[in-house]
gemmi code that builds the backbone of each chain (N, CA, C; Angstrom):
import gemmi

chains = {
    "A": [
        ("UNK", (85.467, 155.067, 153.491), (85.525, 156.242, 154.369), (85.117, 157.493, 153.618)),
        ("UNK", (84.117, 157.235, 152.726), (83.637, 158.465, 152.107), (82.935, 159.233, 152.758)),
        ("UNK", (83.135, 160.944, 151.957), (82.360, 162.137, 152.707), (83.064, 162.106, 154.425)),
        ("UNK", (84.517, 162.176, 154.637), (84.891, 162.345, 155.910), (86.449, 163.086, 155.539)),
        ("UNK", (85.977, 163.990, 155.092), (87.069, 165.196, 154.979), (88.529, 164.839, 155.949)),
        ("UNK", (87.776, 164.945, 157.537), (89.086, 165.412, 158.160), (89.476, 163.318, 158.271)),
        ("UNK", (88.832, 162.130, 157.693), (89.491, 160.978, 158.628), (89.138, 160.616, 159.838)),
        ("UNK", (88.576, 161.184, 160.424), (87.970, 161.193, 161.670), (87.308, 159.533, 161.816)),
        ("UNK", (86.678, 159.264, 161.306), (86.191, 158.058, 160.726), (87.161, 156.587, 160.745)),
        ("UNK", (87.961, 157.136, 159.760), (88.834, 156.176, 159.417), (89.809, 155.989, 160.803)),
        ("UNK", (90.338, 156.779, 161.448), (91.005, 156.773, 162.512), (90.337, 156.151, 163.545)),
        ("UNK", (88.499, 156.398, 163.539), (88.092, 155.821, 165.131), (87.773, 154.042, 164.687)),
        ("UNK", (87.557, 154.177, 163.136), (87.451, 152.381, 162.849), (88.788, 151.827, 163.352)),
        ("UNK", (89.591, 152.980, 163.056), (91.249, 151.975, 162.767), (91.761, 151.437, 164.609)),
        ("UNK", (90.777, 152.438, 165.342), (90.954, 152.102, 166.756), (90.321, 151.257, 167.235)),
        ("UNK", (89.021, 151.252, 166.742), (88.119, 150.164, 167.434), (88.260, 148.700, 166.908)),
        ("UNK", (88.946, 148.586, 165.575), (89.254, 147.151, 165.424), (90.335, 146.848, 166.107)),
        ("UNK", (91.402, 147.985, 166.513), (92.719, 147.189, 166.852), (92.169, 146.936, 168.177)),
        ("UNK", (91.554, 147.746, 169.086), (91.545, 146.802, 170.545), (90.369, 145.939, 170.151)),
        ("UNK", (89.634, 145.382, 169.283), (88.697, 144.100, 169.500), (90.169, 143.261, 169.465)),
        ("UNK", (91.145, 143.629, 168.059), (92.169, 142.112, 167.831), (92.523, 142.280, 169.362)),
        ("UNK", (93.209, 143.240, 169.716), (93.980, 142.785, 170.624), (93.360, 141.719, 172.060)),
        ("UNK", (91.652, 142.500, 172.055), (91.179, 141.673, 173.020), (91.061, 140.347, 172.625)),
        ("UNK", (90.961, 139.967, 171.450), (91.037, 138.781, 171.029), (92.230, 137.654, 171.061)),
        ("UNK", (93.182, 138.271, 170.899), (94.625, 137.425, 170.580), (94.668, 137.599, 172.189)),
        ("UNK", (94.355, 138.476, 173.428), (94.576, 137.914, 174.432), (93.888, 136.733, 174.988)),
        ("UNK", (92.585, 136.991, 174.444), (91.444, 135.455, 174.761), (92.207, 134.204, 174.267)),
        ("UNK", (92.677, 134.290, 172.905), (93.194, 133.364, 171.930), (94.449, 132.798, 172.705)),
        ("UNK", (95.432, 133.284, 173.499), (96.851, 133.218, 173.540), (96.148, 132.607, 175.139)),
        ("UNK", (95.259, 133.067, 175.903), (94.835, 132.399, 177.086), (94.265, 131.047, 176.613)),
        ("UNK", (93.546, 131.023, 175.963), (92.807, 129.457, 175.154), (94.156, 128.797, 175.373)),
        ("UNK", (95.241, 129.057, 174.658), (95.840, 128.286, 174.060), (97.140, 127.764, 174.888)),
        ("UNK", (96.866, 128.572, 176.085), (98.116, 128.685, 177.133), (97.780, 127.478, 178.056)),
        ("UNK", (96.253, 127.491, 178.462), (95.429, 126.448, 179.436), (94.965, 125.287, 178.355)),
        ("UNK", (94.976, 125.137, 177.170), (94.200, 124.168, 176.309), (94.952, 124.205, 175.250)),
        ("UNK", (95.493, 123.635, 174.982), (96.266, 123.419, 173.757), (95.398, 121.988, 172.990)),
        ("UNK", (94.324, 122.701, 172.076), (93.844, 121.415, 171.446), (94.825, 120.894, 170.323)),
        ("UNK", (95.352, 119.562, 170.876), (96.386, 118.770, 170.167), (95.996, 117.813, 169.888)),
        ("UNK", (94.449, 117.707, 168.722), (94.172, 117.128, 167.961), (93.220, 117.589, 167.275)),
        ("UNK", (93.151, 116.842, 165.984), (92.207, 117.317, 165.174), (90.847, 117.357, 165.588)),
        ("UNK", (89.984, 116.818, 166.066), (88.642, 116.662, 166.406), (88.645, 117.981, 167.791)),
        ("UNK", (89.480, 118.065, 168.846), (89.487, 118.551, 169.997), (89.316, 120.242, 169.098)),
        ("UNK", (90.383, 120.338, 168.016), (90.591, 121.641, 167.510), (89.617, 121.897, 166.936)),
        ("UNK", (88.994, 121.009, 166.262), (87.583, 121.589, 165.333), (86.008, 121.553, 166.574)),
        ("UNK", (85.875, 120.792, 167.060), (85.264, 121.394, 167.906), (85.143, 122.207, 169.125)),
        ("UNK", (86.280, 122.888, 169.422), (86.337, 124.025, 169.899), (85.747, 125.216, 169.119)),
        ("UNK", (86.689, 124.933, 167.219), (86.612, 126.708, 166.553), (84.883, 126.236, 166.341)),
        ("UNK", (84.629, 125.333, 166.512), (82.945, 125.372, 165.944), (82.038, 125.194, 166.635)),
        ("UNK", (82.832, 125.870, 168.205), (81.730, 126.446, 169.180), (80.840, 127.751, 168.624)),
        ("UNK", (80.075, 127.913, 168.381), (79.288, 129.019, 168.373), (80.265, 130.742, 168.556)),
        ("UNK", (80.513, 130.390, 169.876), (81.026, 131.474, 170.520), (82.532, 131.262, 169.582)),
        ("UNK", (83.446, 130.663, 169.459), (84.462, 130.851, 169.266), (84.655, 131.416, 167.258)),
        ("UNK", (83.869, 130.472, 166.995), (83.457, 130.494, 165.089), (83.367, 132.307, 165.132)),
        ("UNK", (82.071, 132.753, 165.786), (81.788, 134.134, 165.783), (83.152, 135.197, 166.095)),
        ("UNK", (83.615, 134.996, 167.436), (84.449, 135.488, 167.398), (85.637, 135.139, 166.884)),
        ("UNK", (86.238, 134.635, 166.374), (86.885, 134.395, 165.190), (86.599, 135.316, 163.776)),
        ("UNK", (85.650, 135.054, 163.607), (84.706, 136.213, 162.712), (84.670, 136.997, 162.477)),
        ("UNK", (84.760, 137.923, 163.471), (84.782, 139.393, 163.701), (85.978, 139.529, 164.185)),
        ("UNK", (86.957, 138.809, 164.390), (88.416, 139.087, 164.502), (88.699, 139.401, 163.101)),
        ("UNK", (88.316, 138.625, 162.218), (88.987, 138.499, 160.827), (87.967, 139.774, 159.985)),
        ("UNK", (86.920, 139.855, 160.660), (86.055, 141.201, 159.886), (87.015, 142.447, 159.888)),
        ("UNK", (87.561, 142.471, 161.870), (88.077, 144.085, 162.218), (89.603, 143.160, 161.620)),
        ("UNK", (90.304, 142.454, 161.398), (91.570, 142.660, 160.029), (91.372, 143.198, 159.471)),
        ("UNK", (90.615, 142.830, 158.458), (90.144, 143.056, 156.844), (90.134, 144.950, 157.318)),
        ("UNK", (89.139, 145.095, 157.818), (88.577, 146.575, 157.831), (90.027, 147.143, 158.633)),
        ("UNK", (91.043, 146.981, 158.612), (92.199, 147.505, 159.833), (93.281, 147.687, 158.697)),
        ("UNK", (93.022, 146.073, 157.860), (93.923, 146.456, 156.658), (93.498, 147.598, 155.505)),
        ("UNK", (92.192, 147.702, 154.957), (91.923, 148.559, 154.352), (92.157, 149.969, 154.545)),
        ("UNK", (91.988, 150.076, 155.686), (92.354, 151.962, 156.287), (93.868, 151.606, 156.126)),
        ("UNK", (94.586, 150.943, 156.756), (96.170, 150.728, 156.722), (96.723, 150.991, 155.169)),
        ("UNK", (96.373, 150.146, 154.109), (96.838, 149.777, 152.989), (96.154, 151.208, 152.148)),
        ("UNK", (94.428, 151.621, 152.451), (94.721, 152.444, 151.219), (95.208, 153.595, 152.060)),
        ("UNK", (95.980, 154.466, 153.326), (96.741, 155.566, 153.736), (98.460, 155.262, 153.196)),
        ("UNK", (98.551, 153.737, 152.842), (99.947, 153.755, 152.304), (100.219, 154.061, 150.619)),
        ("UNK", (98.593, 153.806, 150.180), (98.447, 153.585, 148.743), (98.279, 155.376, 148.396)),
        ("UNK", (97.614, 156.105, 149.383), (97.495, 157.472, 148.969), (98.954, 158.342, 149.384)),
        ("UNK", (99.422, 157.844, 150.310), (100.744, 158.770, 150.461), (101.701, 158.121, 149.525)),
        ("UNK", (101.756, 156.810, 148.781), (103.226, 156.568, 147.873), (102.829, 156.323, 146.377)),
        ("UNK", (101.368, 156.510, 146.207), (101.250, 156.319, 144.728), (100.195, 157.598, 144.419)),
        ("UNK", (101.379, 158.512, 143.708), (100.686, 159.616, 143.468), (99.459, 159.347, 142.697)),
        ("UNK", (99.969, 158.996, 141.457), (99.534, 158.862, 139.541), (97.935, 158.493, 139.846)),
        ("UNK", (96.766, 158.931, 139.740), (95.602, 158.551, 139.638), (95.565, 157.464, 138.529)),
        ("UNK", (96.013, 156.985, 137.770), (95.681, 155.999, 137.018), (96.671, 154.450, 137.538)),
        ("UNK", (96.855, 154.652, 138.324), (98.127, 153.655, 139.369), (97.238, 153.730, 140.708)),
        ("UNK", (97.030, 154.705, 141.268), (96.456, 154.772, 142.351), (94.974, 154.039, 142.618)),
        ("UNK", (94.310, 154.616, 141.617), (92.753, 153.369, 141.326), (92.697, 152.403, 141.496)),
        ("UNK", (93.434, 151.585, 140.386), (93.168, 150.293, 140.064), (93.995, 149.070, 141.216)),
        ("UNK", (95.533, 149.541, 141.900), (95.740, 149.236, 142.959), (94.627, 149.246, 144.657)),
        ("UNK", (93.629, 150.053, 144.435), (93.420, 150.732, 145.366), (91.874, 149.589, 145.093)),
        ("UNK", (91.560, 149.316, 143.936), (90.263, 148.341, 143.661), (90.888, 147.134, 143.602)),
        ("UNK", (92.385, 147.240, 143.059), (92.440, 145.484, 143.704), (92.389, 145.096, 145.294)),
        ("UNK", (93.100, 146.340, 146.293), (92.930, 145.905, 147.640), (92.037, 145.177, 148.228)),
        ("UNK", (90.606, 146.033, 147.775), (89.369, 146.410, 148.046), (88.631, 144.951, 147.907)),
        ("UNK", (88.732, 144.699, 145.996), (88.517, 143.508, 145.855), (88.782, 141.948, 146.512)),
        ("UNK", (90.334, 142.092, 146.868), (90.929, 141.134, 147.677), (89.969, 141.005, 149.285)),
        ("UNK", (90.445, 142.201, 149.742), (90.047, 142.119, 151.437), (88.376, 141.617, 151.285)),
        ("UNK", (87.287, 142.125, 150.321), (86.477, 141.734, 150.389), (86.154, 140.279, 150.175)),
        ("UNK", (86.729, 139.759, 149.244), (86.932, 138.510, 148.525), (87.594, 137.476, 150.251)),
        ("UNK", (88.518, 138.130, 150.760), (88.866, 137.457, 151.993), (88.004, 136.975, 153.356)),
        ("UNK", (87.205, 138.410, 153.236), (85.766, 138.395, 154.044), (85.071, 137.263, 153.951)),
        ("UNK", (84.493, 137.211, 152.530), (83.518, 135.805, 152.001), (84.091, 134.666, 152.502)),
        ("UNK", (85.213, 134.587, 152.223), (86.281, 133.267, 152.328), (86.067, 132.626, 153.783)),
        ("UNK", (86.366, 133.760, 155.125), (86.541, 133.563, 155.926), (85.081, 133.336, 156.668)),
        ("UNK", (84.479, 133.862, 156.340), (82.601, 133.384, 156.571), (82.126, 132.273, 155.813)),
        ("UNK", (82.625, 131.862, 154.770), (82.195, 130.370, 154.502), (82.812, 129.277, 155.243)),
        ("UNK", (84.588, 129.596, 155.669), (84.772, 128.746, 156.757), (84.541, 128.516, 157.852)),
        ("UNK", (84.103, 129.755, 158.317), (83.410, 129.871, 160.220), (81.825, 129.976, 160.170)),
        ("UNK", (81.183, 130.384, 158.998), (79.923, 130.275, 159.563), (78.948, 129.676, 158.768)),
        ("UNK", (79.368, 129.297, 157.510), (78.716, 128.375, 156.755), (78.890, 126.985, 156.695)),
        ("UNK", (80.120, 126.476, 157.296), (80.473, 125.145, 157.495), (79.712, 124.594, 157.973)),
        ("UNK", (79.582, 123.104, 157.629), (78.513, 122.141, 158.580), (79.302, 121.536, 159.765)),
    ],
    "B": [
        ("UNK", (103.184, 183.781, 144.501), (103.503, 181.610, 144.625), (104.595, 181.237, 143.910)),
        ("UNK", (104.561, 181.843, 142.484), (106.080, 181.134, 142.022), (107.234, 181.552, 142.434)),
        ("UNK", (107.331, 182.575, 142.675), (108.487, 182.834, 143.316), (108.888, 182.441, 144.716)),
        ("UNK", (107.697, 182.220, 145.321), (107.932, 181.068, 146.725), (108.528, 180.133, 146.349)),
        ("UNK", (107.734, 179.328, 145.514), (108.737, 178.230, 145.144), (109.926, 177.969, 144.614)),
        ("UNK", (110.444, 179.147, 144.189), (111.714, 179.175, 143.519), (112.708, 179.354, 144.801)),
        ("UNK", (112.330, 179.652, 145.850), (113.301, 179.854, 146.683), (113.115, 178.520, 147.909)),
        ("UNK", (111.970, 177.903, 147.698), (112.141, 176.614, 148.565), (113.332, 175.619, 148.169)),
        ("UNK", (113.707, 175.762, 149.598), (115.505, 175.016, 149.494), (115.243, 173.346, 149.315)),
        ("UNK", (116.176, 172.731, 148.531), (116.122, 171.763, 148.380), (117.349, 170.792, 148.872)),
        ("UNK", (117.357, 170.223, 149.797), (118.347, 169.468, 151.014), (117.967, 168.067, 150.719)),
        ("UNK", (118.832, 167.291, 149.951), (117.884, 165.848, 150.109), (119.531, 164.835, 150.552)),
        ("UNK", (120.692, 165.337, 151.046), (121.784, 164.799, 151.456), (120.867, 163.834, 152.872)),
        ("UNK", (121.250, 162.274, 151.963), (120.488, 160.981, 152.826), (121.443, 161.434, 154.464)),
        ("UNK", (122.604, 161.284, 154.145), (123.669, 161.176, 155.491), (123.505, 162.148, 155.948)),
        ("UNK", (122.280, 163.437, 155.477), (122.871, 164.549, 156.685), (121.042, 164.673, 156.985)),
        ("UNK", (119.946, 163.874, 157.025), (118.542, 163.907, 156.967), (118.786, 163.393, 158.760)),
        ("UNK", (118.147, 163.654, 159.238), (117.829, 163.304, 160.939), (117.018, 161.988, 160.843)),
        ("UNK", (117.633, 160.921, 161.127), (116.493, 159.794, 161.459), (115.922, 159.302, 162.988)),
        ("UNK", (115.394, 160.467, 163.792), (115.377, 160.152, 165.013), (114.676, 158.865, 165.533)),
        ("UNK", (114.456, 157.831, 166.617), (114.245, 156.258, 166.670), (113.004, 156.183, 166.922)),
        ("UNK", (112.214, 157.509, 166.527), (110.435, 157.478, 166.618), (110.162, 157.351, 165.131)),
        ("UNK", (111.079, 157.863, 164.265), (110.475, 157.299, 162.709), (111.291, 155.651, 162.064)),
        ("UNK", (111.786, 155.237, 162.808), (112.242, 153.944, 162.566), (111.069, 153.525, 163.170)),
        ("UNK", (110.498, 153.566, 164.230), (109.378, 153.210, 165.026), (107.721, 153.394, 164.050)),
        ("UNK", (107.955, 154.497, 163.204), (107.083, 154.703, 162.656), (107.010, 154.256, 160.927)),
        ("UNK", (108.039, 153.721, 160.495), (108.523, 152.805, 159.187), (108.072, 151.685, 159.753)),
        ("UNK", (108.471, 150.811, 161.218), (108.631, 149.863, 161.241), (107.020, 149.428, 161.429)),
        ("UNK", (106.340, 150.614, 161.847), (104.988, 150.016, 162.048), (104.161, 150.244, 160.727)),
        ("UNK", (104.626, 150.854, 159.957), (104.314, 150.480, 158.270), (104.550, 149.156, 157.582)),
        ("UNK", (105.835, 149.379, 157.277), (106.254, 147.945, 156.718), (105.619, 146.614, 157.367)),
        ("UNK", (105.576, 146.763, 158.953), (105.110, 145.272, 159.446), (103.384, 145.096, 158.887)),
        ("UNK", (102.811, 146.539, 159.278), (101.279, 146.767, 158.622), (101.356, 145.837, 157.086)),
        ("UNK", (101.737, 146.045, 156.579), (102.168, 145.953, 154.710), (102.417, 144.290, 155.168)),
        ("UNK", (103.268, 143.659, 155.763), (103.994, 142.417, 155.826), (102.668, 141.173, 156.473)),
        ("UNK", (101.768, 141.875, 157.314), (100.851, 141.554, 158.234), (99.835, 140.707, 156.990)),
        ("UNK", (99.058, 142.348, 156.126), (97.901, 142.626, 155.226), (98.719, 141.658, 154.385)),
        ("UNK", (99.657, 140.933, 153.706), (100.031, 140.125, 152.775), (99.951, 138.645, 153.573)),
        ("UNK", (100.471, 138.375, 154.710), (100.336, 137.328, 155.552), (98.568, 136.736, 155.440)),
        ("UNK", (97.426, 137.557, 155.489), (96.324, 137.269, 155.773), (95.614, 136.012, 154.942)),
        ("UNK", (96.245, 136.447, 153.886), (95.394, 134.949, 152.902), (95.989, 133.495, 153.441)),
        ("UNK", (97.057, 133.658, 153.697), (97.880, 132.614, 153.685), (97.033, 131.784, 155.194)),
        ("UNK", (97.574, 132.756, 156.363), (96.436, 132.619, 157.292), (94.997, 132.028, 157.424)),
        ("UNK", (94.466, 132.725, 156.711), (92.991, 132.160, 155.980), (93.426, 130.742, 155.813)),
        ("UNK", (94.042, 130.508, 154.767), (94.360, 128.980, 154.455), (94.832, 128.021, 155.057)),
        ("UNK", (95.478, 128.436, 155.940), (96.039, 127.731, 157.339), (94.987, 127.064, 157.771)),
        ("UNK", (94.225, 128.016, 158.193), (92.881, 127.859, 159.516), (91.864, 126.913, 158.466)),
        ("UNK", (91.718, 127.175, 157.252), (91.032, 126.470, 156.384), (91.319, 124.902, 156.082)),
        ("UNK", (92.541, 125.124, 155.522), (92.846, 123.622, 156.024), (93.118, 122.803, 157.162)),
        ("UNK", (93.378, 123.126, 158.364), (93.136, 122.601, 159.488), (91.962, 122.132, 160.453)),
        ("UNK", (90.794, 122.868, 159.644), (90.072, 122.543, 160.096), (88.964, 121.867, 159.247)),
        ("UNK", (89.291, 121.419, 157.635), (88.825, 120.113, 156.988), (88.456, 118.999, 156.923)),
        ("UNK", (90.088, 118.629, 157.561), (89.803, 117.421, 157.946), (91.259, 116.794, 158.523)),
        ("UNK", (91.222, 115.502, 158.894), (92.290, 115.218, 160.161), (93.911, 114.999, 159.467)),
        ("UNK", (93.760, 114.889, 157.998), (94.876, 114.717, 157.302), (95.358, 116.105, 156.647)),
        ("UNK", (94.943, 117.163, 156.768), (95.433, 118.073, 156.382), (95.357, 118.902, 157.809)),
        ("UNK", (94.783, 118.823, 158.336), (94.971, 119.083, 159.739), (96.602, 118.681, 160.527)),
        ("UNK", (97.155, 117.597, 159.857), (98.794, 117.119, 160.341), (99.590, 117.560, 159.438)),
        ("UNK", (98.827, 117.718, 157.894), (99.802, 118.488, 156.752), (100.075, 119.824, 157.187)),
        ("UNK", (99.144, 120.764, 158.149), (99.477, 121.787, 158.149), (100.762, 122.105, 159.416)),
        ("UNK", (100.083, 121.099, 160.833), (101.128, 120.696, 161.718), (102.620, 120.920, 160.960)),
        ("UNK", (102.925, 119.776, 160.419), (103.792, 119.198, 160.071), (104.571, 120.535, 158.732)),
        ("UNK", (104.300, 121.206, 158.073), (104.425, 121.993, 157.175), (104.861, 123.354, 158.162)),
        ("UNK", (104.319, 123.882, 159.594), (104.626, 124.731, 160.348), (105.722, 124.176, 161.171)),
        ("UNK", (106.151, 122.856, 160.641), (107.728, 122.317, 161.507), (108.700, 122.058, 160.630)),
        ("UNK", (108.813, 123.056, 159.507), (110.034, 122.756, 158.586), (110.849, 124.095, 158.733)),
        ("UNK", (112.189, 124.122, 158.502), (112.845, 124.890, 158.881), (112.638, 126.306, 157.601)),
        ("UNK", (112.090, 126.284, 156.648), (111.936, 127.283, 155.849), (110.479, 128.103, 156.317)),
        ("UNK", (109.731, 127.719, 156.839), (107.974, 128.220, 156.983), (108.452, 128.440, 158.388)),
        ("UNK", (109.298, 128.393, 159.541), (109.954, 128.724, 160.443), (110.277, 129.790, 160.434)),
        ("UNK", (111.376, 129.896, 159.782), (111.751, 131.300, 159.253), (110.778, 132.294, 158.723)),
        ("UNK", (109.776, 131.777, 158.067), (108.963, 132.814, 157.592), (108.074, 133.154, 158.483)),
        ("UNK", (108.059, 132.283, 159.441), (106.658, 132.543, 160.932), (107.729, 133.603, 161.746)),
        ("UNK", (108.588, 133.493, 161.600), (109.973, 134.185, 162.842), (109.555, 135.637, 162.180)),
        ("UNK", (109.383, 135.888, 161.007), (109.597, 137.556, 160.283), (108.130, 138.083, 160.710)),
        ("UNK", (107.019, 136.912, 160.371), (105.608, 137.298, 160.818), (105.703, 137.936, 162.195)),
        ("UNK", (106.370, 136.890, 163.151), (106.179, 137.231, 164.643), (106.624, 138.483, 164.631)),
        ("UNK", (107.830, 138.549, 164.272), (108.266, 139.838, 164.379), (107.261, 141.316, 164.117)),
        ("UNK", (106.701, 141.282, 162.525), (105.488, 141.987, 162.118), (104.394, 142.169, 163.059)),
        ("UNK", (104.410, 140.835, 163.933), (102.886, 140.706, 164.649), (103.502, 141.497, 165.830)),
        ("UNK", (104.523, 141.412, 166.140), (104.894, 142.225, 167.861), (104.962, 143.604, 167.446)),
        ("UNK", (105.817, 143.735, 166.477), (106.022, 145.154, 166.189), (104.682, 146.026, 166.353)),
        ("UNK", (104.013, 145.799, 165.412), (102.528, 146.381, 164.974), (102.037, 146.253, 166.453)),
        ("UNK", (101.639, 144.789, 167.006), (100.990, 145.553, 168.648), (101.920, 146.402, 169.412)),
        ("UNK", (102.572, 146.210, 169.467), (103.506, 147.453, 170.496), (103.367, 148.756, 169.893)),
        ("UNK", (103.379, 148.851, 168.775), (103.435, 150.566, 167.952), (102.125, 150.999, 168.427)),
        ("UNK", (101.368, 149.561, 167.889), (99.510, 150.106, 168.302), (99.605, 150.527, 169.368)),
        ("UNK", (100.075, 149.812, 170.337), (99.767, 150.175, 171.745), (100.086, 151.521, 172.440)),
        ("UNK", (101.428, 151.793, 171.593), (101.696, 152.719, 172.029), (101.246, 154.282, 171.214)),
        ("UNK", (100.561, 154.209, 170.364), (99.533, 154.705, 169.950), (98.603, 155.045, 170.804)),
        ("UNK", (97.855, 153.855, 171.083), (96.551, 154.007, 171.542), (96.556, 154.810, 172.856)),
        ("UNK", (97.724, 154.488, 173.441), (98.074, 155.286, 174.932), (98.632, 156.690, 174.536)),
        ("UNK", (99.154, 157.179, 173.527), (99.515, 158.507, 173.325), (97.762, 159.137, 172.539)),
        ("UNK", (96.911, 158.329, 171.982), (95.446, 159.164, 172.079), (94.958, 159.656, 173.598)),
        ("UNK", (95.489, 158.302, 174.560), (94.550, 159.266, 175.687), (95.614, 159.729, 177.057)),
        ("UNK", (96.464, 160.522, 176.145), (97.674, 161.641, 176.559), (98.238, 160.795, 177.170)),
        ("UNK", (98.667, 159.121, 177.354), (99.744, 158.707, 178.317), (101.425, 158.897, 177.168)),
        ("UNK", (102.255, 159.271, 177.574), (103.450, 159.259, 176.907), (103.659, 159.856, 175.966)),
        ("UNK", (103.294, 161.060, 175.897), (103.126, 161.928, 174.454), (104.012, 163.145, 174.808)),
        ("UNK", (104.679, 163.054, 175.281), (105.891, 164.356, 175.741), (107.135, 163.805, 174.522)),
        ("UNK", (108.191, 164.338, 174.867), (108.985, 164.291, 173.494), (109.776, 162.924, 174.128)),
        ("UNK", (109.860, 163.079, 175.438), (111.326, 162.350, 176.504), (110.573, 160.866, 176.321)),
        ("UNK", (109.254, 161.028, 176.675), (108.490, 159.834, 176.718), (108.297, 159.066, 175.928)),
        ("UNK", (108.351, 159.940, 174.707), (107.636, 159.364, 173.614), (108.724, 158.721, 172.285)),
        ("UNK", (110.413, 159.315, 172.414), (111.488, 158.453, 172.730), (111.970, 157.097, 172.973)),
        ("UNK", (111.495, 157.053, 174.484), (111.872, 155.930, 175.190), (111.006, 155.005, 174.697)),
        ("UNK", (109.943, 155.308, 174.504), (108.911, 154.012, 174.232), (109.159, 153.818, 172.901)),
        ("UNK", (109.313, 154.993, 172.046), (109.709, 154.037, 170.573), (110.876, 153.118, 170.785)),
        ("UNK", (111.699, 153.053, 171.616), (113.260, 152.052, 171.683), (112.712, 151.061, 172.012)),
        ("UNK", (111.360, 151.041, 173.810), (110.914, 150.260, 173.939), (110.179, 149.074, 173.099)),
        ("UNK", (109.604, 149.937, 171.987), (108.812, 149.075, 171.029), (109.881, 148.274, 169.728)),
        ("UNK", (110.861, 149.332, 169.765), (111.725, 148.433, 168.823), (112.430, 147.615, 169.456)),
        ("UNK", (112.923, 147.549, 170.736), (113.571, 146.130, 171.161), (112.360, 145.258, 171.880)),
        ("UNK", (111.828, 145.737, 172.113), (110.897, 144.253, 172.763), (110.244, 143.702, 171.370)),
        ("UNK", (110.070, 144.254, 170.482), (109.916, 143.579, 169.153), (110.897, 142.620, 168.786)),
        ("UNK", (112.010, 142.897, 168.819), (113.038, 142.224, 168.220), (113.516, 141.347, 169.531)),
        ("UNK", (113.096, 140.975, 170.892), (113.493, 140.244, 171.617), (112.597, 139.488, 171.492)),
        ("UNK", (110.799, 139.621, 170.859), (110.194, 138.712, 171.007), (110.306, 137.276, 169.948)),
        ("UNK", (110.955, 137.813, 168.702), (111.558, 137.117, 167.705), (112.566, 136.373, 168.194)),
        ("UNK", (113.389, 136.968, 169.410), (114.678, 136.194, 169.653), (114.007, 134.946, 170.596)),
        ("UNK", (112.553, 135.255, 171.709), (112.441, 134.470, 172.116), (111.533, 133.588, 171.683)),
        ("UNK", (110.838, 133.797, 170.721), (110.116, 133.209, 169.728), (111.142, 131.810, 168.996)),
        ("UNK", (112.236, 132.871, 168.625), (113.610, 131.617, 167.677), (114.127, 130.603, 168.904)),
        ("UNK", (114.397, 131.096, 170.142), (114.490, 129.464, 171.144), (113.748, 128.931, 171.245)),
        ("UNK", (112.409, 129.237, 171.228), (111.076, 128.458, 171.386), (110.961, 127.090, 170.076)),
        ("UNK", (111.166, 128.001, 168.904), (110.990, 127.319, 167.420), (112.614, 126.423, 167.323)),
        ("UNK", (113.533, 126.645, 167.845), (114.679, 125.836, 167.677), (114.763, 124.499, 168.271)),
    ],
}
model = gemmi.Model(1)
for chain_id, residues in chains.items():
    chain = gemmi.Chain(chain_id)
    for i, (resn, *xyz) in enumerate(residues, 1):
        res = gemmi.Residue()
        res.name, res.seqid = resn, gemmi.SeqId(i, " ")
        for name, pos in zip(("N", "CA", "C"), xyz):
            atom = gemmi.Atom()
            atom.name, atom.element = name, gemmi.Element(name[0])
            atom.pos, atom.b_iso = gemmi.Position(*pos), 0.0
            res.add_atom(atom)
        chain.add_residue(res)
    model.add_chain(chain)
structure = gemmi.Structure()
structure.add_model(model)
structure.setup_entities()
């Protein structure tokens, strides 16, 4: 969220991922209300519909990006010390990104 | 300036600080944030192994039906209701619904007990 003085930014990401999740976990919680895949094969080829892998995807993209605004506004209001504040603030960074990869090799690189 | 500051009063008596039930509302949608962002890997790994293959696919079943990872899904749920209800009620005080003082009150109680009822009905579900 660099070069955004007032946040403005960070606030309209932090909005637009929460209603994708939410539109999502309502799709998800309807899937699962009418279809309960209760088996292994039924469950994997559902998430490795096209449509579902993707959105799945970008559920877990707008996390990641929902946690980052979340985690570093908790990391700047309770850890003053710039030399505490950094390196916490690059492990987040590192992680959520590192989670990203993770979650795109399971939904969209899988065979 | 320094002498401003020399006269800024310093009050930090915990028992006499105002905790009105919009900043319990507003802790609680921190902490669950914080409880959520730590949940995520684990998550990841869930969905990862379930969808491997058909024997870890029942390890994971079977591992989400023990009474300790129960308990720990019961605190998640909780995290997961809390956080949408706070959101929500967020997102509706951006486009001016419930943003008066009376309103905005009631819905923090709202968000802290329907949070904590969804855990309760979450725990008959899981029992």
């Amino acid at each position: 969220m660099r070069g955004t003085p007032s946040g403005l930014r960070a606030w309209l990401l932090q909005r637009l991922t929460a209603v994708y999740m939410i539109a999502f976990v309502i799709f998800l919680l309807a899937h699962f209300a009418t279809d309960a895949s209760k088996s292994y094969e039924l469950w994997r080829s559902w998430m490795m519909h096209p449509e579902a892998s993707i959105a799945t995807f970008l559920f877990f993209t707008a996390l990641l990006l929902h946690a980052w605004v979340g985690i570093r506004d908790v990391v700047l209001d309770y850890l003053q010390p710039m030399i505490v504040r950094l390196p916490v603030l690059a492990m987040a960074g590192f992680s959520l990104l590192a989670m990203e990869a993770w979650v795109a090799r399971i939904l969209l690189l899988s065979p | 300036m320094a002498e401003f500051n020399h006269a800024r009063p310093t009050f930090f008596n915990l028992l006499r600080i105002e905790f009105p039930v919009g900043a319990i509302t507003s802790i609680g949608h921190r902490v669950s944030g914080v409880v959520l962002a730590l949940c995520t890997p684990v998550l990841i790994y869930l969905l990862e192994a379930s969808l491997r293959s058909a024997q870890d696919y029942e390890w994971v079943r079977a591992l989400l039906d023990t009474a300790p990872v129960k308990g720990l899904a019961l605190l998640t749920v909780w995290a997961f209701a809390h956080h949408l209800f706070a959101g929500i009620r967020h997102l509706l005080m951006d486009i001016d619904v419930g943003s008066s003082l009376r309103a905005a009150r009631l819905s923090a109680w709202l968000v802290n007990i329907a949070s904590v009822g969804v855990v309760l009905l979450g725990g008959g579900m899981l029992l």
